[in-house]
Every structure is written in structure tokens, then in C-alpha cells.
C-alpha positions in Angstrom: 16.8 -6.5 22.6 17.0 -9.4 24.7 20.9 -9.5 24.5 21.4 -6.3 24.3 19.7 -5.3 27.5 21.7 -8.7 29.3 25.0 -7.4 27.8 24.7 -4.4 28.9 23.1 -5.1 32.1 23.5 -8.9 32.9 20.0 -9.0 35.0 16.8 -11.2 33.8 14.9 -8.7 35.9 15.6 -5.7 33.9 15.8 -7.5 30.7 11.8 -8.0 31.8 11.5 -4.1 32.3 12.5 -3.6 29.2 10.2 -5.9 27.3 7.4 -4.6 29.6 7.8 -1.0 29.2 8.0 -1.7 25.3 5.3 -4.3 25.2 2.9 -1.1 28.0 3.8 1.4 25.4 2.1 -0.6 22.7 -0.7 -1.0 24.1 -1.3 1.8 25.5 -0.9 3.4 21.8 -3.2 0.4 20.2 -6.3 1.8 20.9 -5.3 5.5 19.2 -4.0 2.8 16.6 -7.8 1.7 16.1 -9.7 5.1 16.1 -6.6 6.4 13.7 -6.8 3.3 11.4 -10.8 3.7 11.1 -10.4 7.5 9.8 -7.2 8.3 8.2 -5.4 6.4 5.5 -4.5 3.0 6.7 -1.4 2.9 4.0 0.2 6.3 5.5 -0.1 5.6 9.4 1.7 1.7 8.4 4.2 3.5 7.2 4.4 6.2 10.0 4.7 3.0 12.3 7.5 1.8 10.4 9.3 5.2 10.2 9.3 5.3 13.8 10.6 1.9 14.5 13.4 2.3 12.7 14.4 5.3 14.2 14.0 3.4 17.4 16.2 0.7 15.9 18.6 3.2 14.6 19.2 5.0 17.9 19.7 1.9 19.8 22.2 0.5 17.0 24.3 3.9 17.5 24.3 3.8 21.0 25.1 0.0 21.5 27.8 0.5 19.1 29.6 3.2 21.0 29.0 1.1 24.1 27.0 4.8 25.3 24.0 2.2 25.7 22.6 2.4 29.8 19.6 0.8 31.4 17.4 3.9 31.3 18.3 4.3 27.8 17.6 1.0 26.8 13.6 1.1 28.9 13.3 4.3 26.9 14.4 3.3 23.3 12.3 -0.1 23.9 9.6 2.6 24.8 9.7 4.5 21.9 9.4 1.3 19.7 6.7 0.0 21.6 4.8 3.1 20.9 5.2 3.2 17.2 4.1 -0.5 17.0 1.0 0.1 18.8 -0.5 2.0 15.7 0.4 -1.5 13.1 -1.2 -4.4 14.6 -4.9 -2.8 14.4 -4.3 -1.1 11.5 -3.0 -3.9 9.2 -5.6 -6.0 10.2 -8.6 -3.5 9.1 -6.1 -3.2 5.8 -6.4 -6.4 4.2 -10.1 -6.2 3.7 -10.1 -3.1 2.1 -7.8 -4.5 -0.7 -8.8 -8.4 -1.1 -12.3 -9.6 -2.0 -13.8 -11.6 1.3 -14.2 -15.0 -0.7 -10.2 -14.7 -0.8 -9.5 -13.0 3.0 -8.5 -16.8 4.2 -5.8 -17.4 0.9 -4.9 -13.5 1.5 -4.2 -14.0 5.2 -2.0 -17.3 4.9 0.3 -15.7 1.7 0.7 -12.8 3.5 1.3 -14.7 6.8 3.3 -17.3 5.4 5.6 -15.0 3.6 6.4 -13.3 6.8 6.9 -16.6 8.6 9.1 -17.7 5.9 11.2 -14.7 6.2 11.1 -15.0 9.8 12.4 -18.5 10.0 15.4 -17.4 8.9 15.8 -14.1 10.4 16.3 -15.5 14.1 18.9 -17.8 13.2 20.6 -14.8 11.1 20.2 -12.5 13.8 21.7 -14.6 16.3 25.0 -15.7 14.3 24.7 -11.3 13.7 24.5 -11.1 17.9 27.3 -14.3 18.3 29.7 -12.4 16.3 29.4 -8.9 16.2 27.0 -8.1 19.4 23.4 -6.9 19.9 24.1 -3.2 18.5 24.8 -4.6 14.9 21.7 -6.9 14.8 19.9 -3.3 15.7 21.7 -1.7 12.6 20.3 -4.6 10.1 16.6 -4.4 11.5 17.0 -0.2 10.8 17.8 -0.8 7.7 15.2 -3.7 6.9 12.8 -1.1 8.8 13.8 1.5 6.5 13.3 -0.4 3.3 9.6 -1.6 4.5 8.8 1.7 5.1 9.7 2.8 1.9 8.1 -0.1 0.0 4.9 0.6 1.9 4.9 4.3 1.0 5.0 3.6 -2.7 2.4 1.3 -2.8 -0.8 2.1 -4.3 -3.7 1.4 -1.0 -6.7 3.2 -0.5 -7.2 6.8 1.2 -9.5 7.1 4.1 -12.1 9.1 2.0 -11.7 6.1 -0.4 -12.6 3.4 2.9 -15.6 6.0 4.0 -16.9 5.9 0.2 -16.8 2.1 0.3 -18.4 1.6 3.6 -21.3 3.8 2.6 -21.6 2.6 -0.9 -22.1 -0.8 1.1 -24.6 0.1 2.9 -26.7 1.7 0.3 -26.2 -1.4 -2.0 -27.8 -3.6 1.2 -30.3 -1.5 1.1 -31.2 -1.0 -2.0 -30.5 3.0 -1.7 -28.5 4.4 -4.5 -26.6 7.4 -3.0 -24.8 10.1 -4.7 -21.7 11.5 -4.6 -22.6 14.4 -2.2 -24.3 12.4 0.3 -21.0 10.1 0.8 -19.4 12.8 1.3 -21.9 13.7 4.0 -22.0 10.5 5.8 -17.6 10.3 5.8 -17.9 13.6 7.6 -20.5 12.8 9.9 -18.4 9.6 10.7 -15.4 12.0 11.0 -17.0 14.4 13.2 -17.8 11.8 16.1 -16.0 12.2 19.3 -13.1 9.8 19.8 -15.3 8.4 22.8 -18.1 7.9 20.9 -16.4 6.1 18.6 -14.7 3.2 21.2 -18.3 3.1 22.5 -19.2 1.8 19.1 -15.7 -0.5 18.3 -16.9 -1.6 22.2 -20.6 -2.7 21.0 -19.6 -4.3 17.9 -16.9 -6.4 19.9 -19.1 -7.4 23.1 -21.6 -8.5 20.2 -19.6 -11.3 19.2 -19.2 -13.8 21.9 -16.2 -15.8 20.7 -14.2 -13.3 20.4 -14.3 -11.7 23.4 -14.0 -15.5 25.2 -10.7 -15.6 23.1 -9.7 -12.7 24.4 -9.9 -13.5 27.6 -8.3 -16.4 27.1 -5.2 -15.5 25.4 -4.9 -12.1 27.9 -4.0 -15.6 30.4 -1.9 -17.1 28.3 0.4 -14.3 27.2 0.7 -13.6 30.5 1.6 -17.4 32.0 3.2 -18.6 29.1 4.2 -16.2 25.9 5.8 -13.7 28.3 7.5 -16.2 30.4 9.0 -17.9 27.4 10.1 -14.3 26.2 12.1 -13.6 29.3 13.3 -17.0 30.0 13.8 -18.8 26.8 17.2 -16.4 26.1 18.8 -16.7 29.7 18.4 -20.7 30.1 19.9 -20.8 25.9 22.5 -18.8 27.1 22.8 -21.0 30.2 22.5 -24.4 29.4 22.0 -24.6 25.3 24.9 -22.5 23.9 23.9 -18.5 23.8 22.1 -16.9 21.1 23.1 -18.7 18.4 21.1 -21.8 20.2 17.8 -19.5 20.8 18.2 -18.0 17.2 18.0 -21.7 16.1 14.9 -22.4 18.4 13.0 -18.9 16.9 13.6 -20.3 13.7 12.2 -23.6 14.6 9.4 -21.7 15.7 8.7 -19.2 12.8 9.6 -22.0 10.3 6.6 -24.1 12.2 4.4 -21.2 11.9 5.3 -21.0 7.9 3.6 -24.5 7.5 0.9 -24.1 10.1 -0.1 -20.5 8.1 0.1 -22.1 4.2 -1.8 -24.8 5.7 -4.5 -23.1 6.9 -4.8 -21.5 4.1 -5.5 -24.1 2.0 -7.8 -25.7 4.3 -12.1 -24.3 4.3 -12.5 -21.7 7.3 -13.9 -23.3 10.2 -17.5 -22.3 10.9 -17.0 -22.5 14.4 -13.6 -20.7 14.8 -13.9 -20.0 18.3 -13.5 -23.7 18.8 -11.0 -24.3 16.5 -8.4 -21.4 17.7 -9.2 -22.4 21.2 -8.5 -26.5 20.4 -4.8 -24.9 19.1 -3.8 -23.0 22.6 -2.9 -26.0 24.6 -0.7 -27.1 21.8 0.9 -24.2 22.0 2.6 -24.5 25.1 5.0 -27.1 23.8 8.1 -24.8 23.9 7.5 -23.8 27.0 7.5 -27.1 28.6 10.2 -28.4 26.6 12.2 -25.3 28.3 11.4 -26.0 31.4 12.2 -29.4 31.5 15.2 -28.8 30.5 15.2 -31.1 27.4 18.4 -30.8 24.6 18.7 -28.9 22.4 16.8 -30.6 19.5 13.9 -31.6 21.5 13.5 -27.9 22.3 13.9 -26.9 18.6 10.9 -29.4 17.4 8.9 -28.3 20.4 9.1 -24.6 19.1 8.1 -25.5 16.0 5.2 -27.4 17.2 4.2 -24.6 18.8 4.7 -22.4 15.4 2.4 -24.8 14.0 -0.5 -24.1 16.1 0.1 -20.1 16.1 0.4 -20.2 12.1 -2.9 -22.1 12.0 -4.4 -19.6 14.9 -3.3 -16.6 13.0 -5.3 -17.6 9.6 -8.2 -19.1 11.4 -8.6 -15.8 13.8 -7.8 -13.0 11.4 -10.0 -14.3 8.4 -13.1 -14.7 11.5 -12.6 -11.5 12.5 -12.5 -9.7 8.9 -15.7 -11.5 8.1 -17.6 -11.3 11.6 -17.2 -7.3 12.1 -18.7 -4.4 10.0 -15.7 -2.8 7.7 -16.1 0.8 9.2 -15.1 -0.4 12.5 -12.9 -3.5 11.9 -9.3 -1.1 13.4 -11.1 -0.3 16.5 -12.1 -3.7 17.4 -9.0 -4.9 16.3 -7.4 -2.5 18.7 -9.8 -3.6 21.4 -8.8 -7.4 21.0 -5.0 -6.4 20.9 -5.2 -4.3 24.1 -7.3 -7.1 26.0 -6.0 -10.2 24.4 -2.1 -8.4 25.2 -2.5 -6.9 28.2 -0.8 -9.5 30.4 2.3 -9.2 28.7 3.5 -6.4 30.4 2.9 -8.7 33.6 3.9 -10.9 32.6 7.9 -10.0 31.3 8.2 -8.0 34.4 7.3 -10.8 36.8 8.9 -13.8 34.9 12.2 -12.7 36.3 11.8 -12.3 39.9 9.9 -15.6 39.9 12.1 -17.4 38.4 14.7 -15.9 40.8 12.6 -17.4 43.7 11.3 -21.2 42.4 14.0 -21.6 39.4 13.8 -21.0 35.6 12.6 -24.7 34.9 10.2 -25.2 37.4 7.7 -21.3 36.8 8.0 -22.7 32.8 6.9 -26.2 33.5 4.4 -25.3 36.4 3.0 -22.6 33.9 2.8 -24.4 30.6 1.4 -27.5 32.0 -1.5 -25.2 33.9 -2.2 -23.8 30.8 -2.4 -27.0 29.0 -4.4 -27.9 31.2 -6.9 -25.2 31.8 -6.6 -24.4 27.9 -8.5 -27.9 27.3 -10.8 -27.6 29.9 -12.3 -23.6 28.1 -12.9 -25.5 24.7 -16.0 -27.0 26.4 -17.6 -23.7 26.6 -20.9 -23.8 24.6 -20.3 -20.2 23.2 -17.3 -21.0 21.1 -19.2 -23.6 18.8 -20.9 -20.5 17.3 -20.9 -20.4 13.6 -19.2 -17.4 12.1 -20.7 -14.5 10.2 -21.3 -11.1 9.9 -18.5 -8.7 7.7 -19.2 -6.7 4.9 -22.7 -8.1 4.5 -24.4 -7.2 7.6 -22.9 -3.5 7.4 -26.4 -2.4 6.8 -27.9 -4.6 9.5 -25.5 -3.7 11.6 
């Protein structure tokens, strides 16, 4: 998208539209993600997501192709995407509980996020020779067909209903409490859940998130960050390769760098006991991750910039593991989507600032100097919030305290 939006436009200020209005769409969609994902089949509405992202990806192939691409299409296609995605990120969260025991959530969540990073350390440098040689429309034609092919590997798999979740979570309870329900009374309880307004139901996902104080800290936390320093990097990372570090093949090398550093951070984790204080630990990894960001904006070579991503993969691949496993065990089954939904929209949120200022401030201090100025603050400030007393509080919670809870 990045190259297609600069080829077609040549303006770091639009590309930052673009990314905004797709990364505004998202969110605006994650929190209809959440209440979807916590009474519907998890399985179907995955697939849904995938559906529509590849007919995003397919229109935008066709169009850059033809060279019929504009601006307004572009903001809309990038829209469209957006919206679709909003529905997968809370949704695949609340997933991976409902199929892996909890003793194994920490091994479950570094495979599966390990196997994508692998995958994904390839795929930028693939998709930037793709760009180099051919142009952004058929590096759009590949993702609609890898798109595609998830969606139809997704639909054939065998994952559990939303009557099937409902049954769980109330089978759950009942064991906690040493109630032995039948058959007719799940039933009832699944359709009282079902009858509950969409309000009433946030106000719940709301409580059960406010109850936990790390997370919402975290949340806070990243909802800066994204906004100072993921966004920025997003926006600017593609013009200054192109610029100074030789065009996307260079920033297809540097994703790489990144993902392939997120592939041993993840697999590492994994193999490592859950911290019992992972507020702490996730929040000890953010300063670390501002190393690309710097690296850009000091305008260091090529290679420097390529172990600097990775560095930063590192720290995001540990992050991921550490944060996902905390959250699957810290909140009640029967509204894991909707506070997964509520950390997305919070924790995300500055994106959409962020891409669309990024370019216009750039424009007015220089490229290098808003990267360095931003990842050093955040360094900085990034150290300073691990001091907070709250985060060193142990983790706990999950399917156990469904009853309790």
C-alpha cells in the first residue's frame, strides 16, 4: 500500500491518509469485532474477515494494474480493508482459548506466533523484489490470492460454534460451583447471554477490563507509542528507503529483519515460564522497541538499520507471547472478544494520528529529526512507566475465576 499510494500519488502526506483512514476503519469496526466474536462462531466471522480483505486486495490489484487507481480510490479501498480487519484481531484472540488447554495458551501462542513471523520474514523481502519489478498492483494480486487461500483453509477447519463457546462457559461455571446443569438450562443461560443489549454487553467487556490494572496501564501506554513511534516509522520508514537506502527492495529487506527478529523473540518466549508479573515484563520490552526508529532517524546504513529492526522484532515477538497468554488467563472466557476489542481500540487508537501527522511533520522539522526526537522520548519515557507499582501485579484470573467472576 505504501508504494502503491506514492506511485500513484508521490506525497508522504496522503500516503498517511491512506494508512489512517484504513488503520480509523479498523477500529472503528473492533469493537462490533468484540461483541460479534463473544456470540457468533468465532471460526465463521475469521473467515468473513478474510473474505473481505481479499476482495479489498483484489480490487486494488485490478485497478493498479490498469493504472485506473486515483487517490480517492486508493483512501476507499484502504477503507474497506481496514473495516474487514477490525472484526480479526479481537476475535482470534478469544479463539485460541476455546481450542488449546490453558496449561499450553503460552506454547500455543508462540507456535502460532512464530509460524506467522516466520512466514513473515520472508514475505516483506518477497513482496518488495514483487513491487521492484513488477509494481505495487502485482504485490496486491499475490496477497488476494494468499487471502483467498486462508480463507478457505479457515472455513474447512473444524472450530467451535457459538452455541458450543456458550455451552462451555456455562458448563464452567457450574463445575466451579459445584452445580451440575442440564442440557436445557445451557440452553437457557446462552440465550439469556444472547438476549443482552449490545450496550449492556460493552458495559460488562468495560468492567472486566477496568478490573485489571495492568492492562489497562499497557494500554495507555502503547495508545502513546503507536502514536510517536509505530505510526511514524510506518509513514516514514518507506520514503527515507526510497530516499537514501535503495527503494523497496531496501525496506522489504529491513521488514524482514524485523519479522525474522520477531520469529526468535516469539519461539523464545515460548519456551521460557510466563512472567507472573507481565505488566512489568511487556512494559521493560517497549523502550527496546524503538531501536528501528532511531536507527531511521539517524540516518545509519543500511545494515545497521536492518539489525535495528530486528532488535526491535525481538522485543514485539517476546511482547506478543507474554501479553496474549496474560490476557487469555487474566479475563473470564465469555467475555475475552470484547476486552480484546477494548484493548485494540485504546491500545491503537493513536495510529490514525499518528500516520496522518507523521507526514506534515516531517515536512516541517525533517524526516530524521521527528524519528529521532520521537524514539528517543519514548525510550525515555518508556523506562521511566516501568516504575509504576501497579505493573508488578501477579497475573491470574481466566477460566478459573469464571464463577467468581
Amino acid at each position: 500500500m505504501s508504494f502503491a499510494v506514492l506511485r500513484v500519488t508521490g506525497s508522504p502526506g496522503r500516503l498517511g491518509l491512506v494508512l489512517a483512514g484504513q488503520a480509523t476503519a479498523a477500529l472503528a469496526l473492533t469493537l462490533a469485532g468484540g461483541l460479534a466474536g463473544d456470540r457468533f462462531g468465532r471460526g465463521r466471522i475469521l473467515t468473513c474477515s478474510l473474505a473481505g480483505r481479499a476482495g479489498a486486495a483484489t480490487l486494488l490489484a485490478a485497478t493498479l494494474l490498469t493504472r485506473t487507481a486515483s487517490f480517492p480510490l486508493l483512501l476507499a479501498a484502504a477503507a474497506a480493508y481496514g473495516c474487514a480487519d477490525g472484526f480479526f484481531g479481537p476475535v482470534s484472540t478469544a479463539l485460541l482459548p476455546d481450542i488449546v488447554a490453558r496449561d499450553r495458551l503460552s506454547r500455543a501462542n508462540a507456535l502460532l506466533g512464530g509460524t506467522t513471523a516466520t512466514a513473515a520474514s520472508a514475505a516483506p523481502a518477497l513482496a518488495g523484489l514483487v513491487v521492484a519489478a513488477l509494481g505495487p498492483g502485482a504485490g496486491f494480486a499475490v496477497q488476494a490470492a494468499l487471502l483467498a487461500g486462508a480463507a478457505g483453509s479457515l472455513a474447512a477447519a473444524r472450530l467451535p460454534t457459538g452455541r458450543a463457546m456458550a455451552a462451555e462457559v456455562a458448563g464452567v461455571a457450574g463445575r466451579e460451583a459445584g452445580v451440575t446443569r442440564s442440557p436445557a438450562g445451557v440452553a437457557g443461560r446462552a440465550a439469556e447471554g444472547g438476549g443482552e443489549r449490545p450496550l449492556g454487553q460493552l458495559r460488562a467487556g468495560w468492567t472486566e477490563f477496568i478490573r485489571i490494572r495492568w492492562l489497562w496501564l499497557l494500554t495507555g501506554q502503547w495508545l502513546v507509542f503507536s502514536m510517536l513511534t509505530l505510526a511514524p516509522v510506518t509513514v516514514l520508514g518507506p520514503v527515507l528507503a526510497q530516499r537514501h537506502l535503495g527503494g523497496a527492495a531496501a525496506w522489504g529487506v529491513i521488514s524482514a529483519g524485523l519479522a525474522l527478529g520477531a520469529v526468535g523473540g516469539q519461539f523464545g518466549a515460548g519456551r521460557v515460564r510466563p512472567p507472573g508479573q507481565p505488566g512489568l515484563a511487556i512494559a521493560c520490552l517497549l523502550p527496546v522497541m524503538t531501536a528501528e526508529a532511531l536507527a531511521l532517524g539517524l540516518g545509519a546504513p543500511l545494515a545497521v538499520v536492518i539489525v535495528a529492526a530486528a532488535l526491535t522484532g525481538l522485543a514485539l515477538g517476546a511482547q506478543t507471547v507474554f501479553f496474549q497468554t496474560a490476557l487469555q488467563t487474566s479475563v473470564r472466557p465469555d467475555v475475552l472478544a470484547r476486552v480484546a476489542a477494548i484493548d485494540l481500540v485504546g491500545s491503537e487508537g493513536g495510529q490514525p494520528v499518528g500516520y496522518a501527522l507523521a507526514g506534515p511533520l516531517a515536512a516541517a522539522v525533517g524526516a530524521h529529526a521527528f524519528l529521532t526526537a520521537s524514539a528517543a522520548a519514548m525510550a525515555v519515557a518508556g523506562t521511566a512507566f516501568t516504575f509504576i507499582p501497579a505493573l508488578r501485579t501477579v497475573t491470574g484470573g481466566g477460566r478459573g475465576d469464571v464463577a467468581g467472576g
